[in-house]
C-alpha positions as CSV (number, residue, x, y, z in Angstrom):
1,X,119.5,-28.4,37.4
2,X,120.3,-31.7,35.6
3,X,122.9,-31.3,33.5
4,X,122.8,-33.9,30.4
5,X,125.1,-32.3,28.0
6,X,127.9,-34.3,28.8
7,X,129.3,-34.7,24.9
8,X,129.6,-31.2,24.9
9,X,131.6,-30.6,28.2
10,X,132.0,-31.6,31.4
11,X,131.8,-30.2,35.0
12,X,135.6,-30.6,36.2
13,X,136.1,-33.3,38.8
14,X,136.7,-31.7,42.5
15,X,139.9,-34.0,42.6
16,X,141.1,-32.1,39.1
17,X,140.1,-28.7,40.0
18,X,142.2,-29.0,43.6
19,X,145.5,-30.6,41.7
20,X,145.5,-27.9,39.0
21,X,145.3,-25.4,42.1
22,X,148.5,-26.6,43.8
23,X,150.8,-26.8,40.7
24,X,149.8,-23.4,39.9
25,X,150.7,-22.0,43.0
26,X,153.8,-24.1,44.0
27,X,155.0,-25.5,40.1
28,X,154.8,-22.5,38.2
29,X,158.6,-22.8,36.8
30,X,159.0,-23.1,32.9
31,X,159.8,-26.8,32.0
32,X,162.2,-25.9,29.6
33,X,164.2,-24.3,32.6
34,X,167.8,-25.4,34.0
35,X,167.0,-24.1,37.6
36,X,164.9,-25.9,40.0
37,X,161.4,-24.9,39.6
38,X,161.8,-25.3,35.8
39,X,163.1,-29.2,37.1
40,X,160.2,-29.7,39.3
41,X,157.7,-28.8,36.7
42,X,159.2,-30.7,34.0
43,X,159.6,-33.9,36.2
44,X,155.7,-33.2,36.7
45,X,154.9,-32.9,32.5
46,X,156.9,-36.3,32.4
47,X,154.5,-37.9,35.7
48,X,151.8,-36.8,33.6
49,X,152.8,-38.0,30.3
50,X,153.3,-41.3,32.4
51,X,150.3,-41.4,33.6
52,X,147.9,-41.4,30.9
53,X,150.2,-43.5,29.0
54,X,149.1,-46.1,31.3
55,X,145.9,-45.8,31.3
56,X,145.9,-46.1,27.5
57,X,148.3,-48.9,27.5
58,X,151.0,-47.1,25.3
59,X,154.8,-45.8,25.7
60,X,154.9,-41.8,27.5
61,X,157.1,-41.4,24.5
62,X,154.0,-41.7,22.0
63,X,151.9,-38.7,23.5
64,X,152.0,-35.1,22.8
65,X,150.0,-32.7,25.3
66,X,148.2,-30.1,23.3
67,X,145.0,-27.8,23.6
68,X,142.8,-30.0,23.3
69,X,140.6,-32.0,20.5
70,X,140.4,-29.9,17.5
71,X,144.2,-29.2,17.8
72,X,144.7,-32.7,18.1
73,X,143.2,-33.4,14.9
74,X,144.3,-30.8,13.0
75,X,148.0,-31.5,14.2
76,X,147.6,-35.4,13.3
77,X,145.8,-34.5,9.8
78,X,147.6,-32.0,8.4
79,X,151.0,-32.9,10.3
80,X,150.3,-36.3,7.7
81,X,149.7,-33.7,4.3
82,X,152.8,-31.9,4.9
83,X,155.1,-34.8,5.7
84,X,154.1,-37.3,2.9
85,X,152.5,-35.0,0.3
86,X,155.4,-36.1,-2.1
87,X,154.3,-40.0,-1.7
88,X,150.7,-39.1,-2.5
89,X,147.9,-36.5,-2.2
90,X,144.6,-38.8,-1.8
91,X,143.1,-38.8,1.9
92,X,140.3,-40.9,3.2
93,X,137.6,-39.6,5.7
94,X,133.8,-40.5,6.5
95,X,130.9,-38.5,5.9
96,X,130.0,-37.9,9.7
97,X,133.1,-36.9,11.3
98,X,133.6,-33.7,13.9
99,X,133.7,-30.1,12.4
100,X,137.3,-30.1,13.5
101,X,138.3,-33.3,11.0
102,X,135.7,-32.5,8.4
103,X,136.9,-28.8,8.4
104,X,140.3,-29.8,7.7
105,X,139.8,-32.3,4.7
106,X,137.9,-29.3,3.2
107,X,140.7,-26.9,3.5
108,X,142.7,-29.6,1.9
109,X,140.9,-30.2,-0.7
110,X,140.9,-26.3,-1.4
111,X,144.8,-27.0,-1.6
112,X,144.8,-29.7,-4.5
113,X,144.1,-33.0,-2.2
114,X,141.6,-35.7,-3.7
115,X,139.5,-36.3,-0.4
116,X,137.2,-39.6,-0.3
117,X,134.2,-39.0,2.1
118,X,133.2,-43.3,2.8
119,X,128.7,-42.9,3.4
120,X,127.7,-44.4,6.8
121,X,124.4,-47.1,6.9
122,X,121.4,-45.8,8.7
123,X,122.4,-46.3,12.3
124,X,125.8,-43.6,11.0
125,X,128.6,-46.5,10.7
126,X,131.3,-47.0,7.9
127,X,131.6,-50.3,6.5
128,X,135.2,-51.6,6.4
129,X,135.0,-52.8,3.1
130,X,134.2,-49.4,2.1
131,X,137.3,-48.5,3.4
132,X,139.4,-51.0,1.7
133,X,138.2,-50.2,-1.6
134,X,138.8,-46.5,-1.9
135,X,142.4,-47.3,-1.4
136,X,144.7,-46.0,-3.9
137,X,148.4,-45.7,-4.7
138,X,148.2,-42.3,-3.4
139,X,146.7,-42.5,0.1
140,X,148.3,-41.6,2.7
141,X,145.9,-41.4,5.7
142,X,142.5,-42.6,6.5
143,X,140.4,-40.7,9.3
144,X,137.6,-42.3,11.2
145,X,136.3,-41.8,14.2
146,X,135.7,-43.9,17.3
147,X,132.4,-42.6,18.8
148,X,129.6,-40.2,16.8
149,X,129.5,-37.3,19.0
150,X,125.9,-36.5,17.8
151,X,124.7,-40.5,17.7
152,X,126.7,-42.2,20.2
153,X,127.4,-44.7,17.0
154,X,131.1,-46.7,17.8
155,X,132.5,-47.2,14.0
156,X,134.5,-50.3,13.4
157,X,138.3,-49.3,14.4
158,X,139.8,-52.0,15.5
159,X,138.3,-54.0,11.9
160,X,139.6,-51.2,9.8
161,X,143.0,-50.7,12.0
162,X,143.5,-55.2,11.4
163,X,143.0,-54.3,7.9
164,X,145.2,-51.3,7.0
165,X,148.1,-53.2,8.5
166,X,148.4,-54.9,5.2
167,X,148.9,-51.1,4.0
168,X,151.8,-49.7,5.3
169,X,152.3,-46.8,3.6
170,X,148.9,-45.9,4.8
171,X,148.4,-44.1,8.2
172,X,145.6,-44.0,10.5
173,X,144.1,-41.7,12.4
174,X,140.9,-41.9,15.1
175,X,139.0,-39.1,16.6
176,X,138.7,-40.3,20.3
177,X,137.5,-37.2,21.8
178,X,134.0,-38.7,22.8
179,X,135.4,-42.4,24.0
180,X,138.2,-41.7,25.5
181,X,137.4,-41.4,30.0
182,X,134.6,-43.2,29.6
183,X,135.6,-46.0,27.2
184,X,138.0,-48.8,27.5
185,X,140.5,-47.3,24.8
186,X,143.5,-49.1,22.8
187,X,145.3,-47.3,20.0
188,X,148.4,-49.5,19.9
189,X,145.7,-53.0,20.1
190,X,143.6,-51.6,17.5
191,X,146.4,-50.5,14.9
192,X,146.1,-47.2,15.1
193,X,148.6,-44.7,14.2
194,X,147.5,-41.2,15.6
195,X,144.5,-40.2,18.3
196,X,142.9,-37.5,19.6
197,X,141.8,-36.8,23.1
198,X,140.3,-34.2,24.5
199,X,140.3,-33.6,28.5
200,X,137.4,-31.7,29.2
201,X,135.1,-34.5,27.7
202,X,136.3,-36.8,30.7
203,X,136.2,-33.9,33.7
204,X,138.9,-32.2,33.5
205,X,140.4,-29.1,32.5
206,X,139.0,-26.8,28.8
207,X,141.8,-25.8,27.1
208,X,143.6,-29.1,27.3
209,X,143.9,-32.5,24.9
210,X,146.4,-34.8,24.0
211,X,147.6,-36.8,20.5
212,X,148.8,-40.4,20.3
213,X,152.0,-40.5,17.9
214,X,152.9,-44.0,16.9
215,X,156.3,-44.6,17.8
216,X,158.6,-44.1,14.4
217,X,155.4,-42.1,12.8
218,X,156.8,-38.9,11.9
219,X,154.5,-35.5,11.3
220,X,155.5,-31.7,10.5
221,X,154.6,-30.1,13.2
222,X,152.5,-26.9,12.8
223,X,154.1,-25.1,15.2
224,X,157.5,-24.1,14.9
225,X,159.6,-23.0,18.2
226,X,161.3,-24.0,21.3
227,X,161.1,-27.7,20.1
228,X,159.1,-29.0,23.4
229,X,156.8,-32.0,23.2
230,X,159.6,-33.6,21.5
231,X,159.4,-31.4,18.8
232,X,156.0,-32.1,17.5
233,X,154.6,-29.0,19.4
234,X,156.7,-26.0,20.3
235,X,155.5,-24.0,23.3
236,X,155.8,-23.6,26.5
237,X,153.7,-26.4,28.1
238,X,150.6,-25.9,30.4
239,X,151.6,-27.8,33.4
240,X,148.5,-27.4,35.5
241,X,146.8,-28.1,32.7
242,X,148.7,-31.1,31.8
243,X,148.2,-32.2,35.6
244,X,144.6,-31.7,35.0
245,X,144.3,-33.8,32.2
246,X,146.0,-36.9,33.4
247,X,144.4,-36.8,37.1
248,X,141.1,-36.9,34.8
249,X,142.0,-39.7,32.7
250,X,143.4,-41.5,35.9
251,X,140.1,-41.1,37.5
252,X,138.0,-41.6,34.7
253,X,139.7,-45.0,33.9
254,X,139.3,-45.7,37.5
255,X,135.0,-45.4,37.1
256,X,134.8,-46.5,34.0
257,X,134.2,-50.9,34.4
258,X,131.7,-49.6,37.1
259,X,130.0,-46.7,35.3
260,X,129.7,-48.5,32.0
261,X,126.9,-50.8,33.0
262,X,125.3,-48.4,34.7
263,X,124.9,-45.9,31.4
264,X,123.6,-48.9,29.6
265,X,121.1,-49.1,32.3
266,X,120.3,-45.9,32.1
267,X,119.9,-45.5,28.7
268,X,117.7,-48.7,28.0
269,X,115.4,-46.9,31.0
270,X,115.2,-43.3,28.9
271,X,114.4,-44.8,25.8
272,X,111.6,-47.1,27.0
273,X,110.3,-44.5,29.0
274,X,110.2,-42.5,26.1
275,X,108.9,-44.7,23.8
276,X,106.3,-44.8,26.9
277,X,105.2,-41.7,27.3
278,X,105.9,-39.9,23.7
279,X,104.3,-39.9,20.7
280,X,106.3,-39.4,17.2
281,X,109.7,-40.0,18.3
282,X,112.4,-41.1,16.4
283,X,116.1,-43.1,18.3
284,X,118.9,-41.8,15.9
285,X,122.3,-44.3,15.8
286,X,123.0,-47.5,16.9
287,X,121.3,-48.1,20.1
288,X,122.4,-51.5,20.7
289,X,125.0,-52.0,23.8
290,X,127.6,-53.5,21.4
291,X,127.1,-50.6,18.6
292,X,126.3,-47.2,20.6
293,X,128.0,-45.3,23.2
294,X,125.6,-45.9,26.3
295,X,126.3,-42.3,27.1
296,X,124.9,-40.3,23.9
297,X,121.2,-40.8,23.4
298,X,119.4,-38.8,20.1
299,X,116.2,-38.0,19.8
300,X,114.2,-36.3,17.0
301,X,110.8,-34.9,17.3
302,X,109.8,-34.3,13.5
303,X,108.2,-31.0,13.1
304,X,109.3,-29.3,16.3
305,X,112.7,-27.3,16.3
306,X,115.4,-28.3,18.5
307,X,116.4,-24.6,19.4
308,X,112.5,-24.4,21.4
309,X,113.0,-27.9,22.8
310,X,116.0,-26.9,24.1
311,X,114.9,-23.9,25.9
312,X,111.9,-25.1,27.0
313,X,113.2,-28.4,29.0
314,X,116.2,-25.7,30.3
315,X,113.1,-24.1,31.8
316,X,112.4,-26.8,33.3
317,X,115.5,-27.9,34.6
318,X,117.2,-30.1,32.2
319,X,120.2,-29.1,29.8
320,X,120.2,-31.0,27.0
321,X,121.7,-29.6,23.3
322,X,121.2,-29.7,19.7
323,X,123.5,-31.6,17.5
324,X,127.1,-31.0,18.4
325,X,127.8,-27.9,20.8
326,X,130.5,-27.1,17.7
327,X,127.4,-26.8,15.6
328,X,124.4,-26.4,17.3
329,X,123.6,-22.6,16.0
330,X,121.2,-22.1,14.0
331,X,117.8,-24.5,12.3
332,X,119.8,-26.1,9.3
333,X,119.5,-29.9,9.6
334,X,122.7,-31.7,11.2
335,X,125.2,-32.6,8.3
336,X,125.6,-36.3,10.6
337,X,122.0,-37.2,10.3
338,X,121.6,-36.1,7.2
339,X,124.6,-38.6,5.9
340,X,122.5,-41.2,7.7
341,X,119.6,-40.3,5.4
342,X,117.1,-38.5,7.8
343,X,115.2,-35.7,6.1
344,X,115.7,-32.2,7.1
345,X,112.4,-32.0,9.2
346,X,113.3,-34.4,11.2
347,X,117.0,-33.5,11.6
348,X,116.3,-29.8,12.6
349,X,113.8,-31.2,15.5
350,X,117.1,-33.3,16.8
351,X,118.1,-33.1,20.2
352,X,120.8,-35.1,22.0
353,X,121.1,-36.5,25.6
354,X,124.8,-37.1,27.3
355,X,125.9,-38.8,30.2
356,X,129.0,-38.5,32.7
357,X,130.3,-39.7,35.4
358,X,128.5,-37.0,37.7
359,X,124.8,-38.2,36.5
360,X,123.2,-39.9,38.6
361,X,120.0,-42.3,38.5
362,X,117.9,-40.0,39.7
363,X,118.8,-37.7,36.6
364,X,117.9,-40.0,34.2
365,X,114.5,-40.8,35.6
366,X,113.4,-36.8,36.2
367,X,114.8,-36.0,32.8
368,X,112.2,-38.8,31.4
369,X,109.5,-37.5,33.5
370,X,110.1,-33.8,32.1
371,X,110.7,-35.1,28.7
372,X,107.5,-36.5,29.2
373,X,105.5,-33.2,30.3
374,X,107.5,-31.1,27.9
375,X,107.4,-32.4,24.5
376,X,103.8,-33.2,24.7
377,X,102.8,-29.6,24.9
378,X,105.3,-28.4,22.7
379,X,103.9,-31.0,19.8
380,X,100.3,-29.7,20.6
381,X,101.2,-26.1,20.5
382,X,102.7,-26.9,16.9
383,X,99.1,-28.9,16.1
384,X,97.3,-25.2,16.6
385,X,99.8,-23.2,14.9
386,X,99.5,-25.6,11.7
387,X,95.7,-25.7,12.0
């Protein structure tokens, strides 16, 4: 099998797996324990916390463990509404952000906020400018992600983090879920305020994610408790999972300067193959090396459904998905590529390729050569149904 739905999730790193074994059989103390075991495994959370502070080039003191990515949103965005919904109630988002962000805004707006959703070019980016002029009195945060996790597309942070910092009063918060491992990453360089991470996009453990708190930022937290994670997240911490997640980012960061080029290789070599050997294809997102993700590739095949493309290359070996994994249910056309003004025929024949650091070269060039055998007699079998 050749497993190219990387954006979705990854296979966990051996290294992760065997390190998340050990502290669950030898730490299994509470952290919030006076005896010994509850020491060892708090001295552990704090290695951790240490750990992928490093690799993102921030204080441990900024970072909050939580259960992954959508927490990690929901915690930063609505943390923001409750603690400054007395300086203002006007929120700025984009129009292609992850279920788990766009969800949000939309329960907030239910609850009396004025939500502005910024409209992305055709390759799916924000423009800055955009940014800067739906700021009012009354904003409070801006949300934009880092890395399209349907397109690959990188938005503009560290423009629009250089210029909020004349705003002060105005935080801002990045979805890093899909950048983050495989990305050089820099929330403090770029001006940003909160982050999301999420560690089983990087191989490591489900179930396990991480937020980046500005120092002196402060949130309400949404859970209420035994005050651990400095307060901003009360419940008893999962250590192996915490282990997990910073042996991934440890590793991933370790990979990264070499794998980089190599995904930009790779992907340059699908699409020309593709280009090659298929007929009516359409690259979605920025596909440049500076603009896109080299690990996200899109493809849309108007007129065939991404559900049968799907299952037919899966027959054939490959795994590949449709749209985001948090979305992918269904035919109706992808709200991200319809923001980027593709029609709904072609957004419903969408399918989406994703490297990690477990795909190899030889991946990439028999997915091509299946994509190549595959499509081509699904588009013909759609000629004689229409005929």
């Amino acid at each position: 099998m050749i497993y190219m739905d990387n954006s979705a999730t990854t296979r966990p790193d051996p290294e992760v797996i065997r390190v998340m074994s050990e502290v669950m059989e030898n730490v299994y103390g509470n952290p919030s324990s006076l005896h010994g075991l509850g020491g060892k495994a708090e001295r552990l959370v704090k290695q951790a916390r240490q750990a992928t502070a490093k690799v993102l080039g921030v204080s441990p003191r900024s970072l909050v463990f939580t259960s992954g990515g959508t927490e990690s949103n929901n915690m930063a965005i609505k943390g923001v509404a409750l603690q400054f919904q007395n300086r203002g109630r006007h929120l700025i988002t984009t129009q292609v952000e992850h279920a788990s962000v766009h969800q949000v805004y939309e329960q907030l707006e239910r609850e009396g906020w004025r939500v502005t959703r910024l409209p992305v070019d055709e390759k799916g980016r924000v423009q800055p400018e955009d940014v800067e002029r739906s700021l009012t009195n009354g904003t409070v945060l801006v949300s934009v992600m880092h890395v399209n996790n349907e397109t690959g597309t990188i938005q503009p942070i560290p423009e629009i983090g250089r210029l909020l910092a004349g705003h002060p009063k105005v935080l801002f918060h990045v979805d890093a879920v899909q950048s983050f491992g495989k990305m050089d990453v820099r929330p403090q360089e770029w001006g940003v305020d909160l982050m999301s991470f999420s560690g089983h996009k990087f191989h490591g453990p489900k179930g396990t994610g991480c937020l980046y708190i500005r120092e002196g930022v402060r949130l309400s937290p949404l859970l209420s408790g035994g005050g651990q994670e400095e307060g901003f997240r009360s419940g008893t911490q999962n250590v192996p999972g915490i282990a997990g997640f910073a042996k991934a980012a440890v590793l991933a960061a370790g990979r990264r300067k070499q794998r980089l080029p190599l995904f930009q290789q790779w992907k340059r070599e699908l699409i020309q193959l593709c280009k090659e050997g298929l007929t009516n294809v359409r690259i979605n997102g920025d596909i440049s090396d500076a603009g896109g993700a080299p690990f996200i590739l899109s493809l849309s095949f108007p007129g065939l459904k991404s559900e049968v493309m799907v299952h037919a290359l899966e027959e054939e070996g490959v795994v590949v998905s449709s749209q985001s994994a948090c979305s992918s249910k269904g035919e109706k056309a992808s709200r991200i590529l319809t923001a980027m003004g593709i029609d709904a025929i072609t957004a419903v024949g969408t399918i989406r390729l994703s490297m990690g650091h477990q795909t190899t070269e030889d991946d990439v060039h028999r997915t091509a050569e299946i994509f190549r055998r595959v499509i081509p007699r699904l588009q013909q079998v759609m000629k004689v149904h229409e005929s």
